[in-house]
C-alpha positions in Angstrom: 0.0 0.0 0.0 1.4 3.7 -0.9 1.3 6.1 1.9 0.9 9.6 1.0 2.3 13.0 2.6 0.4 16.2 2.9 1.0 19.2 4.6 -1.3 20.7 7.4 -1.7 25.0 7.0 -2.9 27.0 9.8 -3.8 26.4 13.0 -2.1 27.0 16.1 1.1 28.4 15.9 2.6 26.3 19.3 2.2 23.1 16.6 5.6 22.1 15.7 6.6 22.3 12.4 7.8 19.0 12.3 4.4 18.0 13.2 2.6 20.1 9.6 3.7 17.2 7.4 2.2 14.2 8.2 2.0 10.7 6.5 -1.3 8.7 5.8 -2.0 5.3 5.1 -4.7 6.6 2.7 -6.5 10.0 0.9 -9.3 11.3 2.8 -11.0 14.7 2.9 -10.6 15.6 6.6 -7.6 15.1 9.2 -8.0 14.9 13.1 -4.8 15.0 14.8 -4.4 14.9 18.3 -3.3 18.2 20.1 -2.6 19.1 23.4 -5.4 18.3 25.6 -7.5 18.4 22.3 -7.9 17.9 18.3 -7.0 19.7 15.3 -9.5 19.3 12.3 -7.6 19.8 8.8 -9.5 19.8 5.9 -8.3 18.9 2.0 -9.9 21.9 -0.2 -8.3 20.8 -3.3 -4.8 22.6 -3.1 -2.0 21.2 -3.1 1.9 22.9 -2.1 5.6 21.5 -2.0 7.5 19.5 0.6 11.1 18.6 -0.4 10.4 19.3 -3.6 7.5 16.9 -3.7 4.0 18.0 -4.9 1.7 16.9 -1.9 -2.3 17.8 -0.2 -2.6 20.7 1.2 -4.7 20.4 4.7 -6.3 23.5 6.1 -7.2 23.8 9.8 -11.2 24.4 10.4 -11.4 23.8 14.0 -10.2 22.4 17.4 -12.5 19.9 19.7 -11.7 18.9 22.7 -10.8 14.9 24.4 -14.0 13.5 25.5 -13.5 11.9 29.0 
């Protein structure tokens, strides 16, 4: 199975860089990656930008929820 790398844009500004390009086991439309005490929702709108000189999904952050308990 191909993984595929995208790059997460926006959201908090505390999120590590080396935590905006992330791998995925497969294409989907919408990301939630575990934050903090919380989640950050990513969502693909189509764009795409360059990582290492690879052509990869660009995610966008729509929202943050928080851990249910």
């Amino acid at each position: 199975m191909s993984k595929i790398k995208v790059m997460l844009v926006g959201g908090p500004n505390h999120l590590p860089a080396e935590q905006r390009v992330v791998t995925l086991a497969k294409f989907c439309e919408k990301i939630k990656l575990p934050f903090g005490s919380g989640y950050e929702h990513f969502l693909h709108k189509g764009e795409r930008t360059h990582v290492d000189g690879q052509e990869v999904p660009a995610y966008h952050w729509i929202m943050r929820t928080a851990i249910a308990e």
